[in-house]
C-alpha positions in Angstrom: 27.8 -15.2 -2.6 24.9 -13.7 -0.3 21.5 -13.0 -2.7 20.4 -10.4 0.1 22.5 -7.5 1.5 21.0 -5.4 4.4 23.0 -1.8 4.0 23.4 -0.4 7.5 25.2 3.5 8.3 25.7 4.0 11.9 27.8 6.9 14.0 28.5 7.0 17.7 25.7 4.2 18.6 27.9 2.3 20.5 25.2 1.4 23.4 22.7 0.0 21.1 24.4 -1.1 18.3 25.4 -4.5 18.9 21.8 -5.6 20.4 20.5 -4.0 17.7 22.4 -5.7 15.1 21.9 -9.2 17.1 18.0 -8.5 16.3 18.6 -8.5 12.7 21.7 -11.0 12.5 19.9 -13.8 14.7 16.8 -13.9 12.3 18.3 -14.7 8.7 20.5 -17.3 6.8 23.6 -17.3 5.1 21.8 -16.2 1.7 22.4 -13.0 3.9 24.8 -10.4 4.9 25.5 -7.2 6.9 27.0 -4.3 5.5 27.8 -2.0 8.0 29.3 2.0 6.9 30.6 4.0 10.0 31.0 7.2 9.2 34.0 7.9 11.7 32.6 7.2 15.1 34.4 8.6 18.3 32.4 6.6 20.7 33.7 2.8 20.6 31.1 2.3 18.1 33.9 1.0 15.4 35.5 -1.6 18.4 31.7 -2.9 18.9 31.4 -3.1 15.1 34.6 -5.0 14.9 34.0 -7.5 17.1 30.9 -8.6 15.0 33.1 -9.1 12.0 35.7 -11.5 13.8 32.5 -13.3 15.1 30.1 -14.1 12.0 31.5 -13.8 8.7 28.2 -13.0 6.9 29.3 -9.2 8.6 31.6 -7.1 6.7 32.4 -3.5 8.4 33.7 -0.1 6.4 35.2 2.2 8.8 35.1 5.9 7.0 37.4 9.0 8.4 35.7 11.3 9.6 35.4 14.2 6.4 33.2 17.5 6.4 32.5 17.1 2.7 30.8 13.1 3.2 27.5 14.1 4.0 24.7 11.1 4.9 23.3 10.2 1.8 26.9 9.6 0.7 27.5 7.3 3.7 24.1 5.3 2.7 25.3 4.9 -0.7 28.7 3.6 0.0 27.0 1.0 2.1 25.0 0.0 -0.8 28.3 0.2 -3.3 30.0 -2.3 -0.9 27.1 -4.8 -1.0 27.2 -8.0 -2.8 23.7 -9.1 -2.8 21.2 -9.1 -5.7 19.0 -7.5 -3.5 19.8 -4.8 -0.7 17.4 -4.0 1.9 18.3 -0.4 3.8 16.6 2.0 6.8 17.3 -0.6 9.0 18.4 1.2 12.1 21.7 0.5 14.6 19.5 2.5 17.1 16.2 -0.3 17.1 16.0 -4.1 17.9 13.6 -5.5 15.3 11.1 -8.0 15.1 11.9 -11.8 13.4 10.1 -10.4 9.8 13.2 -9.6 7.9 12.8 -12.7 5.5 8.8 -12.5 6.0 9.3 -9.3 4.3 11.7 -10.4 1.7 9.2 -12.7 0.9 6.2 -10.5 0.5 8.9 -8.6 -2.3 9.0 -11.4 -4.4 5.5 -12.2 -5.2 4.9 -8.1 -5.6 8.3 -8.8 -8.2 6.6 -12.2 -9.7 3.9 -9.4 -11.1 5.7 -6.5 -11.9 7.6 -6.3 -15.3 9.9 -3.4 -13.6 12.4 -2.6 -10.7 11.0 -1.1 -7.9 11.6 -0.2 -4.0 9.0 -1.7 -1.9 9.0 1.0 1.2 7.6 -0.1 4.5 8.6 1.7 8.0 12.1 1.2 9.0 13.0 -1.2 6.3 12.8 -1.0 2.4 14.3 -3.5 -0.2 15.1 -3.0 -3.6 17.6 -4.8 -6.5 21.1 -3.0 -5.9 20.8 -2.1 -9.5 17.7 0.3 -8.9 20.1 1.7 -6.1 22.6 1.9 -8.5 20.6 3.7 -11.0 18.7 6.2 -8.7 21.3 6.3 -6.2 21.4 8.1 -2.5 23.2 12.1 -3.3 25.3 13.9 -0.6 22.7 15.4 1.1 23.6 15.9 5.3 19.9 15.2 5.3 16.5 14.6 3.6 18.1 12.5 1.5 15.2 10.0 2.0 12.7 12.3 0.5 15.3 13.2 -2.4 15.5 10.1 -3.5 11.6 9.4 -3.2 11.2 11.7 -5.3 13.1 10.7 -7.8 11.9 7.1 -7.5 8.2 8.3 -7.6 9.0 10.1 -10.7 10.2 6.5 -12.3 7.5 4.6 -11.1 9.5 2.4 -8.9 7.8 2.7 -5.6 5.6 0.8 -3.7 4.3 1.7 -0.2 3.4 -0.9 2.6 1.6 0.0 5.4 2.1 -2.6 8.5 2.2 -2.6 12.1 5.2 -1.4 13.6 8.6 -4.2 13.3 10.7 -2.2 15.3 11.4 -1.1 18.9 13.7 2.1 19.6 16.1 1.0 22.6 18.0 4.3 22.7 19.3 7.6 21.3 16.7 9.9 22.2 17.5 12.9 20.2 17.8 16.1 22.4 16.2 19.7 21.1 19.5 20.9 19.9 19.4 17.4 17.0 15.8 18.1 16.0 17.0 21.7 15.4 20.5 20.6 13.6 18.3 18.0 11.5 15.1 20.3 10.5 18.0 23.0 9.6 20.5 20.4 7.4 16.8 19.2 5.6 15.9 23.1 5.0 19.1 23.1 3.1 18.9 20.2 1.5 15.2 21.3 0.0 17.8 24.2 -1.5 20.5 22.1 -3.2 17.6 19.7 -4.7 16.3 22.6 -6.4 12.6 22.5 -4.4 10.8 26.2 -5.1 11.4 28.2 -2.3 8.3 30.2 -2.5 6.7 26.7 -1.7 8.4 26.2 1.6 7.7 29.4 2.5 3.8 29.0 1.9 4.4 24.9 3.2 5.3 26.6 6.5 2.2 28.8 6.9 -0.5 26.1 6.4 0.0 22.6 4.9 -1.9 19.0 4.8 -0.7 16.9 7.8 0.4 13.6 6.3 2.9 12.9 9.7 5.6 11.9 7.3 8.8 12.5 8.8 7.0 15.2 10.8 5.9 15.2 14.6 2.5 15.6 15.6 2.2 18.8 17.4 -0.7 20.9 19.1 -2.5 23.9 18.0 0.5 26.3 19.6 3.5 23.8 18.3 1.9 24.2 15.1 1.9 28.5 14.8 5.7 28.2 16.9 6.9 25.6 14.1 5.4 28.2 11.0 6.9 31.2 12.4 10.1 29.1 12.9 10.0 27.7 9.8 9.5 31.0 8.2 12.5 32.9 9.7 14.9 29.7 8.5 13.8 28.8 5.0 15.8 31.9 3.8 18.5 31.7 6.1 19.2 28.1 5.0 18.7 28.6 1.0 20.8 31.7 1.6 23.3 29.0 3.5 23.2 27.0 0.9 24.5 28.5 -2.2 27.9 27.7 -2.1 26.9 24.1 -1.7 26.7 20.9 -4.7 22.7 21.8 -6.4 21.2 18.4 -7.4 18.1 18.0 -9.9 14.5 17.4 -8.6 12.3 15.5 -11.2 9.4 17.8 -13.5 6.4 18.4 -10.8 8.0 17.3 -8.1 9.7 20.8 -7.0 7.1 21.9 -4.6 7.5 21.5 -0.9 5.2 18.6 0.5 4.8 17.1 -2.7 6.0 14.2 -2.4 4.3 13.7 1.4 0.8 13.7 -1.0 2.4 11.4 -3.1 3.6 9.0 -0.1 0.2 9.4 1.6 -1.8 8.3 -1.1 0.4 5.5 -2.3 0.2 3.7 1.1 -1.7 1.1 1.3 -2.5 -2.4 3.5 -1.2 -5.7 1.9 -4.9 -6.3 0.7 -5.3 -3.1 -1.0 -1.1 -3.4 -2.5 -2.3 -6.9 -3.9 -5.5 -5.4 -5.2 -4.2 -2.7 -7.1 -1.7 -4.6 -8.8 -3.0 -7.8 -9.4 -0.7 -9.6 -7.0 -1.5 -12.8 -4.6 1.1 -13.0 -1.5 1.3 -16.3 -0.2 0.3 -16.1 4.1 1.5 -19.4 4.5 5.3 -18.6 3.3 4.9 -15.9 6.5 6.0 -16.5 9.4 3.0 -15.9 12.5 4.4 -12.8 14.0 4.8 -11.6 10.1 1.4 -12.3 9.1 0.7 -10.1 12.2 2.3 -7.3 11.7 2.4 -7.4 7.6 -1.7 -8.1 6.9 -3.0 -5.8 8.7 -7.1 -6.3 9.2 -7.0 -10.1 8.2 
């Protein structure tokens, strides 16, 4: 029985999926394993994925139909359903080739857990790690998208968040997304900011003027900025207005505003130093590997 599970959704990747998943497979043990959810590619992504299972048998593959009703989030939760792991690590990408720190970072979990009398997520960028039971209790909802910053939300609200800042463990090696997939992706989160119940009067003054964290958000100049308001403004209503015959989910007390939980992410990010600091917690540098110690303590 594998302790870790890393929970992995992928959909027409085929050209970068298998180096991708090499990166992560060639850097762990058998205490690990590879859950992989495809949500109905058309692309050979599902033969690619296939061929991994016959091949290492710490990989396991669920190939899903393709269904207009399974939106994302549901995808990333059946992926963590399906694990068998204690502990499931997620936001690992089929579209990056990553950087021999999985376990460095499993590591730098446990002594945060050794201090903490709770479940919690510890978040960095492009991988997170959690118990499955945490998942289980605040799980991923059918959102097409944002479902990152809906479950934040709810896991800020339980106190079961922690935010690493580190150097960058990833390296994209393909799917550049075009202008028509920013525009399908900033419309399907505009919606799903409806169905979690966040106050529209707040997106609408978000889009005039807010605080730029660069959370899920592009840096943009001075004209991007007024074409992305006046964008933002015409669409907020069309999508809440698209979005009333769709499931409504339940954002937590104080948490309803748009770009709340950006403030909350932006001040709960912190170095390694500062995350040991603030809750009494030693991690061991020796138990890291070199090129984790570089890219996990940053400033040392």
């Amino acid at each position: 029985m594998p302790r870790y599970s890393i929970a992995i959704c992928s959909y027409n990747m085929v050209e970068t999926v298998v180096p991708s998943l090499r990166s992560m497979l060639d850097q762990v043990g058998d205490d690990f394993e590879f859950v992989v959810v495809d949500g109905g590619s058309t692309d050979g992504t599902g033969i690619e994925l296939r061929r991994l299972e016959a091949e290492d048998d710490r990989f396991r593959v669920f190939t899903l139909d393709p269904d207009p009703e399974r939106r994302l989030g549901a995808d990333r939760q059946r992926s963590i359903e399906e694990c068998e792991g204690e502990y499931v690590l997620t936001q690992l990408d089929v579209d990056d080739e990553y950087e021999p720190v999985i376990e460095d970072f499993v590591s730098i979990y446990h002594d945060f857990e050794a201090g903490i009398d709770r479940e919690f997520l510890l978040s960095g960028t492009g991988i997170n790690m959690a118990p499955k039971s945490l998942y289980q209790a605040i799980p991923y909802r059918n959102l097409a998208s944002s479902e990152d910053r809906d479950l934040w939300r709810r896991l800020f609200a339980a106190r079961a968040v922690l935010w690493l800042e580190h150097d960058q463990i990833r390296e994209q090696i393909g799917y550049e997304k075009s202008f028509r997939d920013h525009l399908r992706r900033d419309w399907s989160g505009k919606v799903a900011d409806a169905q979690v119940g966040i106050d529209f009067l707040s997106c609408l003054a978000w889009s005039v003027s807010h605080p730029r964290y660069h959370i899920l958000e592009e840096e943009r100049g001075p004209v991007g900025r007024v074409a992305k308001s006046l964008y933002d403004l015409v669409t907020y209503p069309l999508a809440y207005r698209a979005a009333r015959e769709l499931p409504r989910f339940e954002t937590p007390p104080g948490l309803e505003r748009r770009g709340t939980v950006e403030g909350l992410i932006a001040d709960a990010r912190k170095p390694l130093a500062e995350l040991e600091a603030e809750y009494d917690v030693a991690v061991d540098r020796e138990a890291l590997s070199e090129r984790g110690r570089a890219l996990f303590c940053l400033d040392e």
